[in-house]
N, C-alpha and C positions, 0 to 999 in steps of 0.2 A: 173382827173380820171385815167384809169388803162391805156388809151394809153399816155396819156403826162410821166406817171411813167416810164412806159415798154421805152419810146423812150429817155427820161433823161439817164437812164441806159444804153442802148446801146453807145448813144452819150458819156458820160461819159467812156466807155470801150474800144472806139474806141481812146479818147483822152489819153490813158495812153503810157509813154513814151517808151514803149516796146510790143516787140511783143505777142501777144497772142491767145489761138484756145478758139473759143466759143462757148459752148451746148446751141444753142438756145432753150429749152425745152416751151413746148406749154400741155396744156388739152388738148384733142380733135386731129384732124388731121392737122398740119399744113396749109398743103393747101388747106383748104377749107377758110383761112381767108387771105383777100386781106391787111389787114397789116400785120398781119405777112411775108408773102412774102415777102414785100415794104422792112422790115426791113430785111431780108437775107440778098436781093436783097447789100443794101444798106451796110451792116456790110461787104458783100464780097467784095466791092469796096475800102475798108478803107486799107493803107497803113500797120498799124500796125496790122490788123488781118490775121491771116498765115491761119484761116481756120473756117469757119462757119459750126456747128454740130447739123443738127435735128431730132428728131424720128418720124418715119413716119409710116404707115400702107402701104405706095404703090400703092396704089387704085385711085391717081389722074394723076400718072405719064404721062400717055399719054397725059392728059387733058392738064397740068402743066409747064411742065418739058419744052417742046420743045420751049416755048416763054422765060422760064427763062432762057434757056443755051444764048438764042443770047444776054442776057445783063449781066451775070455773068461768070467769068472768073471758069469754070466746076473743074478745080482743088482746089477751093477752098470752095467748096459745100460737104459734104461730109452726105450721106443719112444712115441713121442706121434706116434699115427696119424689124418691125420687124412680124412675121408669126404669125397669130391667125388663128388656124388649124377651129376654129369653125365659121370663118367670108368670108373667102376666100378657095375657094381650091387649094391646092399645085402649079398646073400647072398659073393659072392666077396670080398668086401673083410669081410667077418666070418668066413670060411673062413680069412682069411690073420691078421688078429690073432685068432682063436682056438689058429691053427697055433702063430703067436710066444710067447702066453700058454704053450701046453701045451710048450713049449722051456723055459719057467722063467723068460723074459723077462716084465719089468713092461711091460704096453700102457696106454697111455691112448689112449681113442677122442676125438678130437676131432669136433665136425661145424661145419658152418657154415649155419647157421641164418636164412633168406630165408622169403619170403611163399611163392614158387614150391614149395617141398620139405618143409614142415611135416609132412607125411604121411609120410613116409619118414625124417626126421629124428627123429620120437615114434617110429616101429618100429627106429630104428637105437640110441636112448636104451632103449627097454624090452627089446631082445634081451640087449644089452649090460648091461642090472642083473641081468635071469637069472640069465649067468655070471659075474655077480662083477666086470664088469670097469669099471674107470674110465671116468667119461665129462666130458666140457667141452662147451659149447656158446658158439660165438664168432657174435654177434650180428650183420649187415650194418649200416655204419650208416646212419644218414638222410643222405636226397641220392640212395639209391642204389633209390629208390620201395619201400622197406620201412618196413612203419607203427614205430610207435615202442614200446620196450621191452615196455610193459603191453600191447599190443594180442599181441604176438603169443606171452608168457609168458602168458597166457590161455588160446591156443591149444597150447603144447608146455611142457610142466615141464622149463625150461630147467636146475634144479636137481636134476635127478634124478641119485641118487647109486648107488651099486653097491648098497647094501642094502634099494635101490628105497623109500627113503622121499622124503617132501618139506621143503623148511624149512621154516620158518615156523608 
């Protein structure tokens, strides 16, 4: 079935003669599933892997997080969280990858970035340069009634980086 597949695969990644970083990508929320975890858990343990990558929503952290740091080595966990402005509000979902951050785990905020949430999307880039913490911004694209790149990187410094400067 889909766990013997998914764990051949890992097993198989972890055996490769060189080092490499792995996007554990999942449907659904990671940790809500007790193998998935098992397999972090266990990929972050593996000699050859420099670094385990999942995308997360952030909503189990407190639940989570605290029992996995005592058996995973926290610099090799790295969390890519990302902000659904319609699922969570700002403040809880920075409550939870601040939590993850102050565990020793690497966050990266991701948002996703629409006409509708620009205002919240610039307060959720600027809390997040404050504390240092990584941010992405993943663009809606056209078709889906959001203006195009320059209209709305006009409006939000899509570019903003943890040291809160700008490019260019």
């Amino acid at each position: 079935g889909g766990r013997e597949r998914t764990r051949k695969a890992i097993e198989w990644a972890a055996s490769l003669p060189y080092r490499i970083g792995v996007r554990y990508d999942v449907h659904g929320e990671p940790f809500l599933n007790k193998d998935v975890v098992e397999d972090i858990v266990w990929l972050t343990g593996q000699n050859n892997v420099a670094f385990v990558e999942v995308q997360t929503n952030g909503s189990l952290f407190k639940k989570r997080l605290p029992e996995i740091a005592k058996t995973v080595d926290v610099s090799k966990l790295k969390l890519f969280c990302t902000f659904h402005h319609t699922e969570i509000e700002l403040d809880a979902f920075l409550e939870n990858v601040i939590f993850a951050s102050e565990l020793g785990f690497e966050v990266i905020v991701n948002t996703l970035l629409s006409t509708d949430n620009v205002a919240v999307i610039r307060e959720a880039l600027s809390r997040c340069a404050e504390r240092g913490i990584q941010t992405s911004a993943d663009l809606k694209f056209p078709g889906f009634d959001v203006p195009v790149t320059e209209q709305v990187s006009d409006q939000v410094d899509v570019d903003k980086r943890a040291n809160g400067q700008r490019r260019g």
